[in-house]
BAMAR-720845 format. One record per residue (C-alpha): chain; residue in one letter; y, z, x. Coordinates in nm, 4 decimals, padded with zeros to 6 digits. Example, Ala and Ser with C-alpha at 12.3 -4.5 7.8 and 13.67 -1.06 7.14 Angstrom:
BEGIN
(atom A, A, (-00.4500, 00.7800, 01.2300))
(atom A, S, (-00.1060, 00.7140, 01.3670))
END
This chain:
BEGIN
(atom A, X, (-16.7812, -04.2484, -01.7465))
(atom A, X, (-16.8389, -03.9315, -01.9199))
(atom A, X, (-16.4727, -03.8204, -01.8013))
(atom A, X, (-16.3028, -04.1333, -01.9402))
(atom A, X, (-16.5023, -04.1605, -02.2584))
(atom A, X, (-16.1448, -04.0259, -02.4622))
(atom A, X, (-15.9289, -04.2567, -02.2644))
(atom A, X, (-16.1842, -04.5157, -02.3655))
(atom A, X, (-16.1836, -04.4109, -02.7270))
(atom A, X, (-15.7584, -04.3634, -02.7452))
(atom A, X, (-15.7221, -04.7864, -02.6547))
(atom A, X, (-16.0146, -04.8955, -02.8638))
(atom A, X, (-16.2864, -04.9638, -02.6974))
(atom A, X, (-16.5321, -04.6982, -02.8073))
(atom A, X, (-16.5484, -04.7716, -03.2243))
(atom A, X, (-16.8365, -04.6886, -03.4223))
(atom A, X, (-17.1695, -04.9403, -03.4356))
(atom A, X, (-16.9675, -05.1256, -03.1093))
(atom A, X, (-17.1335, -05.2734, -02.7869))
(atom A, X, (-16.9395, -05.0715, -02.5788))
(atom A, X, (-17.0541, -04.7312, -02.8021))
(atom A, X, (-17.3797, -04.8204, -02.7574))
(atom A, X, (-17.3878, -04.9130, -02.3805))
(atom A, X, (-17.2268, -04.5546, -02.3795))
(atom A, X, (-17.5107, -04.3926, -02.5534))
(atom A, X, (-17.7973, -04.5340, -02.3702))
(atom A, X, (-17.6000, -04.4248, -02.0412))
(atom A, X, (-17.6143, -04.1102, -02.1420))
(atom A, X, (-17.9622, -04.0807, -02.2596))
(atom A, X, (-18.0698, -04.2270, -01.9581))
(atom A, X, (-18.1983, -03.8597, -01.8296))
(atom A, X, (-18.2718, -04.0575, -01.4696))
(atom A, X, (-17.9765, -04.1733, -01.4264))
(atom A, X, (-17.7980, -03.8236, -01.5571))
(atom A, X, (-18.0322, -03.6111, -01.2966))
(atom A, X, (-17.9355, -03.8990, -01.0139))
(atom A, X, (-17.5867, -03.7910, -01.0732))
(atom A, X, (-17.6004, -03.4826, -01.0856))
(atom A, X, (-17.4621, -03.3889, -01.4075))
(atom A, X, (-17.5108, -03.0181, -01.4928))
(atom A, X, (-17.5360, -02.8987, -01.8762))
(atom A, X, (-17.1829, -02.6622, -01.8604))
(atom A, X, (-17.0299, -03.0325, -01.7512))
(atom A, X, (-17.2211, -03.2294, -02.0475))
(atom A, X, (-17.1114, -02.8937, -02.2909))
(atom A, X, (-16.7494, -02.9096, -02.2244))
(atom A, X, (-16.7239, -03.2995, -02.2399))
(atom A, X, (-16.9033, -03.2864, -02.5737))
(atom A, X, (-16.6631, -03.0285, -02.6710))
(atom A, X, (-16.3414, -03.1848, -02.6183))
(atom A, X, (-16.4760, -03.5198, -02.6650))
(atom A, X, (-16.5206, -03.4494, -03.0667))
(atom A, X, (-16.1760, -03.2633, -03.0787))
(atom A, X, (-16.0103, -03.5712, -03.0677))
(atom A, X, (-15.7659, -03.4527, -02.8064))
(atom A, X, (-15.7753, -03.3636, -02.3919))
(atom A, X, (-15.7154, -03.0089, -02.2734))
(atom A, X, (-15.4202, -03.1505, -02.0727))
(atom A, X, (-15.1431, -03.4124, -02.1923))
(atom A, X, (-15.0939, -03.5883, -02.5031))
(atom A, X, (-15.3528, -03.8439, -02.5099))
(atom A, X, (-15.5502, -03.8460, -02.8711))
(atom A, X, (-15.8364, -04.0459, -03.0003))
(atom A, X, (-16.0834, -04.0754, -03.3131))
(atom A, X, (-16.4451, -03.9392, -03.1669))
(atom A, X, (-16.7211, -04.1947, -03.2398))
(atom A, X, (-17.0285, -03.9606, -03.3734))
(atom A, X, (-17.2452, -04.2372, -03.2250))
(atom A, X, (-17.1169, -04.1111, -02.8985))
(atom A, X, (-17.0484, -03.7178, -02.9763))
(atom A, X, (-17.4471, -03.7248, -03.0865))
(atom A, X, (-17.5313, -03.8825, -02.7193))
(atom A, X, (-17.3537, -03.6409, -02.5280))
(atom A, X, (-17.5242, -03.3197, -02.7297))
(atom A, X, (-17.8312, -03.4757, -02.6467))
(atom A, X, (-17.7616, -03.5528, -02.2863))
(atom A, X, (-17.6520, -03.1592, -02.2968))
(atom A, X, (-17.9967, -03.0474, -02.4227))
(atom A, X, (-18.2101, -03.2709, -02.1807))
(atom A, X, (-18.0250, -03.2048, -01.8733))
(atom A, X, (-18.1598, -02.8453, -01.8533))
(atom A, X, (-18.5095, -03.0622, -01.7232))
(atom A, X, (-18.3561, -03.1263, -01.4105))
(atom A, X, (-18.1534, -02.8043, -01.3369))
(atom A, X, (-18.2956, -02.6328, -01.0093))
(atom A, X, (-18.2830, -02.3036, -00.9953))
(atom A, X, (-18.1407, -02.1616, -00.7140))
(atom A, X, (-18.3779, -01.8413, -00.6540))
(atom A, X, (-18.0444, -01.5934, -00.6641))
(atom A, X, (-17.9636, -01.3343, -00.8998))
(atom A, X, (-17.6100, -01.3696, -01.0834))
(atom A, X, (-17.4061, -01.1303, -01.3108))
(atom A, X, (-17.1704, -01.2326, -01.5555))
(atom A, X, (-16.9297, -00.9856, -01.7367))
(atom A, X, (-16.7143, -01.1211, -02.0095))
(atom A, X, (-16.4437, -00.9526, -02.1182))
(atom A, X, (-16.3884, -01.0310, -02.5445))
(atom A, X, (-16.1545, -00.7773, -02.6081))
(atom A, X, (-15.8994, -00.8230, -02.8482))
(atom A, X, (-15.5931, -00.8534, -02.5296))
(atom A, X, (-15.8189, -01.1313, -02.3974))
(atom A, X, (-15.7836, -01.4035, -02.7363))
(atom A, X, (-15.4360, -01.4703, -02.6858))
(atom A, X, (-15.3722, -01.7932, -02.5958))
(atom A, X, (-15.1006, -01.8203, -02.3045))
(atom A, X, (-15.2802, -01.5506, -02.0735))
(atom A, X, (-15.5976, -01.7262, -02.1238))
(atom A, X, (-15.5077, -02.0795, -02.0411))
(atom A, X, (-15.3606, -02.1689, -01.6886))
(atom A, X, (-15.1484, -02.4705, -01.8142))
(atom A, X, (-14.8891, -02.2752, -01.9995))
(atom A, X, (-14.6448, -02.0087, -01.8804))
(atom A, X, (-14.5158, -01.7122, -02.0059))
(atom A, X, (-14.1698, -01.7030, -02.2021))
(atom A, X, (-14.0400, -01.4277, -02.3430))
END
């Protein structure tokens, strides 16, 4: 569900104050249901994310956000750090932010190079 919830959005059937917006938004506060699943925070952060920019990362496809259901997901994001389990190893993340690293065809593996 929380893959589709743009395509669902883009043909109508997520609108504001709608049956189908609010059957979203108690699926996604269903913390239960979200921990039976699976459904780690980076997941819930990124769907959130492109969810309420109105457009995928991929293709064309375009849609008005519903705040009903942008609100759900932030939520969802907050509460599924509950069920995390940590997995008892040490990790290190380096991030690179230098200038050389914001531009946006080296940082995104959909588009090519053309000079």
């Amino acid at each position: 569900m929380i893959r589709n919830l743009g395509k669902m959005s883009s043909i109508g059937l997520l609108v504001p104050l709608s049956n189908a917006a609010r059957l979203v938004t108690q699926r996604l506060g269903d913390a239960d249901a979200m921990k039976d699943a699976r459904v780690h925070p980076f997941a819930l952060l990124l769907a959130q994310t492109t969810y309420a920019s109105g457009k995928g990362v991929k293709g064309d496809l375009t849609w008005r956000s519903v705040p009903q259901v942008t609100d759900a997901l932030e939520s969802a994001f907050y509460s599924s750090f509950a069920f995390v389990e940590p997995t008892g190893r040490r990790h290190y993340l380096a991030l690179d932010v230098s200038g050389s690293m914001s531009w946006q065809a080296a940082a995104s593996p959909t588009r090519t190079f053309t000079p």
